[in-house]
N, C-alpha and C positions, 0 to 999 in steps of 0.2 A: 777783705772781700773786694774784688777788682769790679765788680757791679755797681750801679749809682743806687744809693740809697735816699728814699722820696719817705715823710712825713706826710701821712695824710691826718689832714687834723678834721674833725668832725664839728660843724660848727653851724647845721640848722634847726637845731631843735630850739624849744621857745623857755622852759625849765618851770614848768606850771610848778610843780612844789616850791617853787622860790616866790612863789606872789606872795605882796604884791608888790615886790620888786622888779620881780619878774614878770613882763607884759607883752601882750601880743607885738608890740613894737619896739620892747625893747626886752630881748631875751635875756636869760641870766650870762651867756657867753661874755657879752658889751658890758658887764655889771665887774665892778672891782669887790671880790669876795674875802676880805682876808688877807689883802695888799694894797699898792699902790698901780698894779696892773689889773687891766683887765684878766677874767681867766681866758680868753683866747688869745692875750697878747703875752701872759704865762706860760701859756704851754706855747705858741711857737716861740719863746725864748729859751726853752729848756729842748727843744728839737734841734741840738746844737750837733747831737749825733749824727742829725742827716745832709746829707748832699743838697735837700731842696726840701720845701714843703711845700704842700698843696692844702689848701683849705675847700671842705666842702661844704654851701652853705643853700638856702633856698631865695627864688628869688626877690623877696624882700628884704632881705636881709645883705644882697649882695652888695649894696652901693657903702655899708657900711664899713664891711673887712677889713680896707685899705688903711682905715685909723686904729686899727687894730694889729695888722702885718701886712705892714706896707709892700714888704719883698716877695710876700709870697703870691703863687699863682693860685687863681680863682678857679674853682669848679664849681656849677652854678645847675644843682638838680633842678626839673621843670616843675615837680612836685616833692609836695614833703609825701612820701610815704616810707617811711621810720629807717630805721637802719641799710635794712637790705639790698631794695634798691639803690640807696645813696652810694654803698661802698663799690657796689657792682656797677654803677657809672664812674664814679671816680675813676676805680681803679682801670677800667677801659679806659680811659680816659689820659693816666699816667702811660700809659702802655704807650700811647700815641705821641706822648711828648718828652720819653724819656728814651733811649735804647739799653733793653733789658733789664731793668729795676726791680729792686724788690722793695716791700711797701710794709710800712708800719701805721698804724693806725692808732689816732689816738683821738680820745675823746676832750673836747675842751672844757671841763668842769671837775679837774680832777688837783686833788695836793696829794705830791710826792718830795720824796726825802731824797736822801743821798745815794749816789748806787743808780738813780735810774737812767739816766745816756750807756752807761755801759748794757744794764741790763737788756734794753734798746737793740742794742747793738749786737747783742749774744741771741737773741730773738732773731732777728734779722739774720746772721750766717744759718741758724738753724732751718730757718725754710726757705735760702740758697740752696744749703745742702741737699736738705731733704724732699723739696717738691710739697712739703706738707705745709698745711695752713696751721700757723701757731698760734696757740690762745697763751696769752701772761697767766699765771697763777698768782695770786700773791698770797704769802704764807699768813694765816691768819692770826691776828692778835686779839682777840675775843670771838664766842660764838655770838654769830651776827644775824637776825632774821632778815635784814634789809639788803644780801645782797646775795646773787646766784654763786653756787660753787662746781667747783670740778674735780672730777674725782681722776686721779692718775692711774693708768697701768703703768707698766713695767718703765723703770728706767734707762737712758741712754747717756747717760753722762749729764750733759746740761739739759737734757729735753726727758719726758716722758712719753710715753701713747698717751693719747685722752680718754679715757675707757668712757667717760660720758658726763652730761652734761645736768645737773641738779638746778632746779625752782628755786626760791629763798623759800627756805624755812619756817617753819614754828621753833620755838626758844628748844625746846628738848632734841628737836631733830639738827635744830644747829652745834647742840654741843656734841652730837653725837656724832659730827663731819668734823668739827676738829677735832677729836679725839682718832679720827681713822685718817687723819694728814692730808682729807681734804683744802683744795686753795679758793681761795674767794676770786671769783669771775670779772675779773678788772674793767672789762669791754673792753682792752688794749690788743691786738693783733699783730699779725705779720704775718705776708706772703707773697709769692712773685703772683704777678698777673695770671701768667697760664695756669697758676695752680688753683686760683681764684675761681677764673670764667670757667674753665673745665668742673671745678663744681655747681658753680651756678647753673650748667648745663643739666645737673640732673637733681633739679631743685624746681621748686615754681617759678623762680624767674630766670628761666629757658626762654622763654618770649621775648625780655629784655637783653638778655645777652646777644639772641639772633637781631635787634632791631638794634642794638649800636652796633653791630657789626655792619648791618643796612645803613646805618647813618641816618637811621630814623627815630631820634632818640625819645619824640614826644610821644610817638606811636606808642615803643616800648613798656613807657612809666603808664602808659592807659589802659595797656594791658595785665599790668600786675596789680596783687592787693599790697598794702601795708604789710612788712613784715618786719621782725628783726633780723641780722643776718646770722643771730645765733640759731632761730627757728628756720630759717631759710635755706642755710648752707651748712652753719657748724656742725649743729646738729648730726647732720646725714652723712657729712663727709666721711669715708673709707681712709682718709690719710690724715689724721690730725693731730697736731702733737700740743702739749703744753710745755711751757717753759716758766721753772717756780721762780720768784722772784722775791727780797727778801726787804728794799728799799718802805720806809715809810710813806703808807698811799690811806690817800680817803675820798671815796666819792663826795663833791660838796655839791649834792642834787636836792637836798632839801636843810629845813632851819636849823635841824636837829645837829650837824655835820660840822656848823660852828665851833659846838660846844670841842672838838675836838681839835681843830687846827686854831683857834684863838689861843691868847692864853688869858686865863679867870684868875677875877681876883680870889680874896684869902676865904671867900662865899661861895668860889664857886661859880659865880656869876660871867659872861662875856658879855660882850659890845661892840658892834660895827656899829662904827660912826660915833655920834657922841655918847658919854657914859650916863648913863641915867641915874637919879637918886633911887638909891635901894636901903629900907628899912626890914629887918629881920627878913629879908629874902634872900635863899639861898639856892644855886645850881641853875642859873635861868640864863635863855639867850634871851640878848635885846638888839634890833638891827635897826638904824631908821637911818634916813637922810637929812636931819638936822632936827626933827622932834624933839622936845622933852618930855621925856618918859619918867614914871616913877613908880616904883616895886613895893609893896608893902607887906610883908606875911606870905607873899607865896615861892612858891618854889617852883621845878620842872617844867616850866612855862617857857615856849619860843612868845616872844613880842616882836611886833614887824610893824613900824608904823611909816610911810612911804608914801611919796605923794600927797594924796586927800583920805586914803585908807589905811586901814589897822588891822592887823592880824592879832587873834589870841588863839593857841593850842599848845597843848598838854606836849613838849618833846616826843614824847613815846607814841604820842599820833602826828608824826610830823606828816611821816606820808601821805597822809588824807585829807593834804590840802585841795592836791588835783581836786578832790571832791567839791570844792569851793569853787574852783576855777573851770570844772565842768558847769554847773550852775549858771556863773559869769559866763559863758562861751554861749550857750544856748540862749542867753538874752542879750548877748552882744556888748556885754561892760567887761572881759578881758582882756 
C-alpha cells in the first residue's frame, strides 16, 4: 500500500472498572497492567505496523502522553464525549496532517498475541481498497457476555459485509453467536478519512464534521451528545465490512481480565504487584501497589487494594464497579 499509514490510538477515557487504581487523575491507560509498560506505551509499541501514530487523549490528560509515547503526535479532544466524537476529530484531524492516509484505530487497554501488526495491516489495505469502514472481528474463544459481537454477511476473501452489529449478551445468547461464527467486537478499526466523515455526515455528528471543516472545533463538540462511534456511525453505515482476525486478544477493562493474561499459580490464584499469602483460596485476582494482602477460604474474588482503598468483588461482577465509581463521582472522591 503506497498510502501513509497513521495509528490512532485512543487514550481519553478514565477505565472506571479498574478503581481504584484507576482514578480521575490517573486513568487506567498511565497504569502498568500486566507488564512493565504502561498500556498506552504497549500499544504504541506494537503500532510498529504504522507509518506514524497519533494519540487521542482529553485535555487533562494531555500534558501526560509524552512519558508514555514520546514520538507520537497529540490530538487533544475539547471534551470527553465518548468515542464518536473523539475518532471524528482525530481522524479530521489526521487528514490535515498527513496526505491521504488511511487510519487504524486502536484502543489503549487492550492484550494481544501474535499475528496482530499483520492483521493491522490486512485491515488497512482492506478499506484502501474498499472505501469501507472496517470493524476487526476477533474469532472467539469462549461465549463471552462482556463483550459486543458481529455478525458477518457474505465473504470477500480477507474481509466480510457486516450484516450487523450485536449488544453483549446473556450466557445462552452468547453461546448461541459462537455457535453461528459470530466474532467478538474488538473496538479496533480502520478507514481512510473520506470514508469516515462522509459517514459521519449522515449520523448525528453532521454538526461536528461541518464545524471542523469551519475550524470551529469547540463549537462542534457543543453541539453533539456523548456517543460511541459504533452507535454513531458503525451502526448506519451502508459500507461496512469486518475483517476476522484470529491473534490472542483480551480487553483488560476491568479486574476480572487479569485472571486471563496473568499467569496463576497451581490455585488458580494471580497477582499484580506483590503475591499475597493465600490459605485454601483458590481462582482469585489480587492487584495492589505494595499492600499485604491475605486470602483465606475464598475463592472467585477480584481484591484491589491501591493507594488508601480496597476493592472486594465477586469476578463474575467485575463490571459493576462503575457502579462504585458512579457513587464516588457524585460526591467527588473519584
Amino acid at each position: 500500500m503506497d498510502r501513509p499509514l497513521v495509528a490512532l490510538v485512543l487514550a481519553g477515557g478514565t477505565g472506571t472498572r479498574l478503581y481504584p487504581a484507576s482514578r480521575s487523575d490517573r486513568p487506567k491507560q498511565f497504569l502498568p497492567l500486566g507488564g512493565d509498560q504502561s498500556l498506552l506505551s504497549a500499544t504504541v509499541s506494537r503500532a510498529d505496523f504504522a507509518d506514524h501514530v497519533v494519540v487521542s487523549t482529553r485535555p487533562e490528560f494531555a500534558d501526560d502522553i509524552a512519558d508514555h509515547a514520546p514520538d507520537a503526535e497529540v490530538v487533544v479532544e475539547p471534551a470527553a464525549k465518548d468515542t464518536g466524537p473523539a475518532l471524528v476529530y482525530a481522524t479530521h484531524r489526521i487528514a490535515e496532517l498527513y496526505d491521504d492516509p488511511v487510519v487504524v484505530v486502536l484502543p489503549s487497554d487492550h492484550h494481544v498475541g501474535d499475528g496482530f501488526s499483520e492483521a493491522m495491516a490486512r485491515g488497512a489495505r482492506v478499506a484502501a481498497e474498499t472505501d469501507s469502514l472496517v470493524a476487526f472481528g476477533v474469532e472467539p474463544t469462549r461465549p463471552d457476555t462482556g463483550y459486543g459481537y458481529i455478525e458477518p454477511g457474505a465473504f470477500h476473501g480477507d474481509y466480510a459485509d457486516l450484516a450487523t452489529f450485536h449488544e453483549k449478551p446473556d450466557a445462552n445468547t452468547a453461546e448461541r453467536y459462537v455457535e453461528q461464527g459470530y466474532l467478538w467486537n474488538a473496538g479496533m478499526f480502520a478507514w481512510t478519512p473520506d470514508a469516515l466523515l462522509a459517514a459521519a455526515r449522515d449520523s448525528p455528528l453532521d454538526p461536528l464534521v461541518d464545524a471542523l471543516d469551519a475550524g470551529t472545533v469547540e463549537v462542534g463538540f457543543d453541539a453533539v451528545d456523548p456517543l460511541s462511534i459504533d452507535y454513531a456511525v458503525m451502526e448506519r453505515a451502508e459500507d461496512a465490512a469486518v475483517v476476522p482476525v484470529d491473534f490472542e486478544w483480551d480487553d483488560v477493562g476491568a479486574w476480572d481480565a487479569l485472571a486471563r493474561v496473568l499467569d496463576a499459580d497451581e490455585d488458580g490464584n494471580v497477582a499484580l504487584g506483590d503475591d499475597p499469602i493465600v490459605v485454601d483460596a483458590a481462582d482469585n485476582v489480587v492487584a495492589t501497589d505494595g499492600a499485604n494482602v491475605s486470602l483465606v477460604g475464598v475463592s472467585d474474588l477480584a481484591v484491589v487494594a491501591w493507594d488508601d482503598r480496597v476493592l472486594v468483588v465477586p469476578k463474575a461482577e467485575a463490571q459493576r464497579v462503575r457502579e462504585v465509581v458512579s457513587q464516588l463521582q457524585d460526591d467527588g472522591e473519584f
